[in-house]
VOGU-3710 file (C-alpha; in Angstrom, 3 decimals, decimal comma):
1> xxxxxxxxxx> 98,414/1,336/-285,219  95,641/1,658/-282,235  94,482/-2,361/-282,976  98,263/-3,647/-282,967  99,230/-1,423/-279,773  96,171/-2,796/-278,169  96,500/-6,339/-279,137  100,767/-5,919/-278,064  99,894/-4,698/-274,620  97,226/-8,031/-274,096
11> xxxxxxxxxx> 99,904/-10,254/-275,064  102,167/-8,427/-273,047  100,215/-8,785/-270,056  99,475/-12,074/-270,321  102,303/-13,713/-270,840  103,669/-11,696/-267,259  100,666/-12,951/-265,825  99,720/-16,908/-264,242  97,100/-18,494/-264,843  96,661/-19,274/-260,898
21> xxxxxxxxxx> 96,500/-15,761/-260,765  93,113/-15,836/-262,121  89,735/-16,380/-261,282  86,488/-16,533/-263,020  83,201/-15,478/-261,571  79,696/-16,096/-262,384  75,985/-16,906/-261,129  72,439/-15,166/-261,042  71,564/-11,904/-260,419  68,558/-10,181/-258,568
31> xxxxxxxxxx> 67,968/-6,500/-259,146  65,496/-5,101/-257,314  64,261/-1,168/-258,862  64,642/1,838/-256,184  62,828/5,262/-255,771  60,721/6,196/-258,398  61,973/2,971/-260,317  60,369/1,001/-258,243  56,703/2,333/-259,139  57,160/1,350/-262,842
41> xxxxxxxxxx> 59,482/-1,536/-263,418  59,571/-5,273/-261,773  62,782/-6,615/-260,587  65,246/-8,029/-262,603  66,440/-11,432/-263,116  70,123/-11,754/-265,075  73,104/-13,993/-265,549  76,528/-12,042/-264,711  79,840/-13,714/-265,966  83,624/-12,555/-265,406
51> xxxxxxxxxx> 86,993/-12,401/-264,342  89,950/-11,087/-261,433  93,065/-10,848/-261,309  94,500/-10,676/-257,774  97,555/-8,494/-256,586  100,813/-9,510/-255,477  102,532/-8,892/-252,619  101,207/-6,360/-250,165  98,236/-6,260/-252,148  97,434/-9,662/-252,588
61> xxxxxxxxxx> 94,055/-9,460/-250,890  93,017/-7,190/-253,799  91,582/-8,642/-256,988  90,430/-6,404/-260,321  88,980/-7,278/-263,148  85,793/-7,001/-264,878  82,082/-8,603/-265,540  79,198/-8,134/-267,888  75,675/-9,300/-267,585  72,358/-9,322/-269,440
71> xxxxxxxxxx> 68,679/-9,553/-268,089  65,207/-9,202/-267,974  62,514/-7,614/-266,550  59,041/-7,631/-268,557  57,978/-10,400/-271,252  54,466/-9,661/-271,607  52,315/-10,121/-274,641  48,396/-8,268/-273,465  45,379/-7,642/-275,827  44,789/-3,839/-275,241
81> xxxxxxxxxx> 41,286/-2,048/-276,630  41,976/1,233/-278,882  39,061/3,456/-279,791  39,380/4,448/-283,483  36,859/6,685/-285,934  33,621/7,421/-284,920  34,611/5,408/-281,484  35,333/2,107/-283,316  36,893/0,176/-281,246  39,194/-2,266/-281,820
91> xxxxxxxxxx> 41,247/-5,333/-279,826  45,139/-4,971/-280,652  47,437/-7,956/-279,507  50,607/-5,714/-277,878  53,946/-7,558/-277,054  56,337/-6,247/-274,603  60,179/-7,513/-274,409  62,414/-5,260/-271,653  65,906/-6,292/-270,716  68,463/-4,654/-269,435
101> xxxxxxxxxx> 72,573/-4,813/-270,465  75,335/-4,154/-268,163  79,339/-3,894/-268,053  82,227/-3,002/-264,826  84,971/-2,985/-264,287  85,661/-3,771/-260,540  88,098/-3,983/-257,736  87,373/-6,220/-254,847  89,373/-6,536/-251,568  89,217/-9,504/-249,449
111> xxxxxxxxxx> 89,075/-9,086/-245,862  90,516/-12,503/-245,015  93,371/-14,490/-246,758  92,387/-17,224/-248,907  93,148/-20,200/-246,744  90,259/-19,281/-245,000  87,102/-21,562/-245,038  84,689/-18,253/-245,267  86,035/-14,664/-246,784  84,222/-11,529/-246,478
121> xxxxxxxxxx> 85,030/-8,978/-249,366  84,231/-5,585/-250,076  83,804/-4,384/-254,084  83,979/-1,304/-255,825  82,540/-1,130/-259,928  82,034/1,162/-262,237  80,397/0,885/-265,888  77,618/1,018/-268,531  73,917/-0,049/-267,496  71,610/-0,104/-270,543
131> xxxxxxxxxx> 67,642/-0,700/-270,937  66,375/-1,607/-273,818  62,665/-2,523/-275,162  61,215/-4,016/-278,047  57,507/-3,347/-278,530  55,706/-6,011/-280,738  51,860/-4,494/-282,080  49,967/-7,473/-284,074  47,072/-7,501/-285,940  44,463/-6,365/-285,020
141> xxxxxxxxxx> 41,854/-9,710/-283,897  38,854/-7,963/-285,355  40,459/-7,262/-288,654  40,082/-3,044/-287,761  43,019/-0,898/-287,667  46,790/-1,377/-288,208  49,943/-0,637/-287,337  52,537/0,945/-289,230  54,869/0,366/-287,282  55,278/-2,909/-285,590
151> xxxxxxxxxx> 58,368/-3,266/-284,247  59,425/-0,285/-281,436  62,524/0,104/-279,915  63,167/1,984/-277,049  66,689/2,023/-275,158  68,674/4,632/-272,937  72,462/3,949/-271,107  74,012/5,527/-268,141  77,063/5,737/-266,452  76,813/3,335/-263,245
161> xxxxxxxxxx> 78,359/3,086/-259,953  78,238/-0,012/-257,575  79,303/-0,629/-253,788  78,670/-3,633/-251,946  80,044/-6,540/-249,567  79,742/-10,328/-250,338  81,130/-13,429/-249,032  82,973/-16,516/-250,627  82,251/-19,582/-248,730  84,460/-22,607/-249,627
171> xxxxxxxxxx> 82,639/-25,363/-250,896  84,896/-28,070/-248,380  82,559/-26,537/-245,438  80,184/-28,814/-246,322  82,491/-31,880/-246,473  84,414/-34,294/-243,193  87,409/-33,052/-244,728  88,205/-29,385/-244,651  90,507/-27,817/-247,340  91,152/-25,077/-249,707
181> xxxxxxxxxx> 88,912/-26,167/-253,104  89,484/-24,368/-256,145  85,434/-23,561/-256,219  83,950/-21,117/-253,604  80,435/-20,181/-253,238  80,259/-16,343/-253,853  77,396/-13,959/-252,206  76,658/-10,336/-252,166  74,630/-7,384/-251,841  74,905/-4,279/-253,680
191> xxxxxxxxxx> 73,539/-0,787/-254,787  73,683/0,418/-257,801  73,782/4,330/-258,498  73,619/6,190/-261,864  72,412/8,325/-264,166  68,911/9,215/-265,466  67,306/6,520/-267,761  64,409/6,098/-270,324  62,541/2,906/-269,521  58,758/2,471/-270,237
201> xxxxxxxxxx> 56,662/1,690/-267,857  55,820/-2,383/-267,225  53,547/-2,595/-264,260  50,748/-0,743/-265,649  50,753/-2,398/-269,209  46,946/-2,895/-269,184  46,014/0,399/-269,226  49,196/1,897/-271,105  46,948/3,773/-273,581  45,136/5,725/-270,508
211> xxxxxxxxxx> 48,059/6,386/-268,292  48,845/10,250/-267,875  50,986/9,726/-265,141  53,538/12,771/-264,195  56,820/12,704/-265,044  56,084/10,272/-268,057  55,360/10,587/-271,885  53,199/8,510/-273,920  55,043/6,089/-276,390  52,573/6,149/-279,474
221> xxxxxxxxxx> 52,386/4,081/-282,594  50,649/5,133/-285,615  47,971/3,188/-287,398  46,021/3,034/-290,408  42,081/2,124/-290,484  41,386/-0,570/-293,319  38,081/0,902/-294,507  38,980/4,428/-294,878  42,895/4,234/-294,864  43,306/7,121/-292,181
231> xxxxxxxxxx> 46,225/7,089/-290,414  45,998/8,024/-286,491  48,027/7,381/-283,500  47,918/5,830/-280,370  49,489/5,455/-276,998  50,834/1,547/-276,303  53,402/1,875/-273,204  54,469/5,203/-271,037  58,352/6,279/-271,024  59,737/7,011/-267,798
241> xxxxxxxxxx> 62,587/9,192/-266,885  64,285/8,802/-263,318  67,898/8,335/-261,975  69,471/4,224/-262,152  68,860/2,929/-257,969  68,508/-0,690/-257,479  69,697/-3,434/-254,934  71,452/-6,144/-256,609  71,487/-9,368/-255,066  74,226/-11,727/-256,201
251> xxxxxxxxx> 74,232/-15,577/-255,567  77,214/-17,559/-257,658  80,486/-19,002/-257,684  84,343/-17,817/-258,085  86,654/-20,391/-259,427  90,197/-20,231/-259,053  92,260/-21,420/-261,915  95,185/-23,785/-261,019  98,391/-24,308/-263,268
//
């Protein structure tokens, strides 16, 4: 009963909706950490793709709708020394994959009709910001001790807020002849606010293993020596816990779809 009331009130809305109503966003995105984020992750690049809807009548300068993107910030593979039994010590291949996931929904409210050549905009979002990381451990290259457990997956979500201004520059600006295109170029800047986060640290990979930083907690893996098949643990990355800040830097296009 939920799937069919769901899919009735799409077609619904559709079909009471134009297609010149629409318009679909997209284009790169720069997020650069905040705070205490700052100090353990490195910015992150990701590809955002979406849609608005715009208003009618008195509110036809407003436009909601949604977006999603996905991104990353780490894609390291280092060779970090563990000491094992009777300080053994041994040169383990780690791999680090961290990306980041994120969904809004979002208003936006144009402070200039769309006949103009250049359109300043404010925007309002709200959604679902999730980091996740996949930790690779090889083989050891010295044939000594090894993992258990080679794949690790870490990954947190939080509620997210975003606030920001932009600007949609029509693409005829840099033509003789100027008119309204269905392409503009779209830029903005905004801040992102949310809830605390798990996210290991990725600026200090190197020494992972010797990190006792405050605030943080080691992210260990437990491996087995081949001679004497003892099983031990040790520390590959540190996990982080801090609140979601970062600038978000937006550089893309909105296209408005014609009959």
């Amino acid at each position: 009963m939920k799937s069919t009331f769901t899919l009735l009130f799409i077609t619904v809305f559709i079909s009471t909706t134009s297609a010149q109503d629409w318009k679909l966003i997209g284009g790169y995105n720069l997020a650069i950490p905040q705070g205490h984020m700052n100090d353990n992750i490195n910015p992150a690049h990701s590809m955002q793709a979406g849609a608005l809807y715009k208003l009618k009548g008195p509110l036809k300068r407003l436009s909601v709708g949604f977006d999603a993107g996905i991104g990353i910030y780490a894609m390291k593979r280092i060779d970090q020394t563990f000491t094992f039994d009777n300080n053994f010590t041994s040169i383990v291949p780690v791999n680090y994959n961290s990306n980041i996931l994120n969904a809004n929904i979002n208003a936006r409210y144009n402070l200039a009709g769309d006949e103009k050549l250049f359109i300043p905009y404010i925007t309002i979002k709200g959604g679902v910001y999730n980091f996740f990381s996949t930790i690779y451990v090889e083989d050891p290259q010295d044939g000594g001790c090894h993992a258990l457990q080679r794949d690790n997956i870490i990954k947190d979500a939080t509620l997210a807020w975003t606030g920001g201004a932009g600007l949609q520059i029509n693409t005829s600006v840099f033509s003789k002849r100027k008119f309204r295109r269905n392409v503009m170029i779209d830029i903005s800047v905004n801040s992102v606010r949310g809830g605390r986060i798990d996210y290991i640290n990725t600026t200090d990979l190197v020494d992972a293993q010797t990190l006792n930083n405050p605030g943080s907690k080691p992210l260990q893996v437990r491996f087995v020596n081949a001679s004497t098949q003892n099983i031990h643990e040790h520390t590959v990355a540190q996990v982080h816990n801090s609140p979601l800040r970062m600038i978000e830097i937006r550089l893309g296009i909105v296209v408005n779809i014609e009959r």
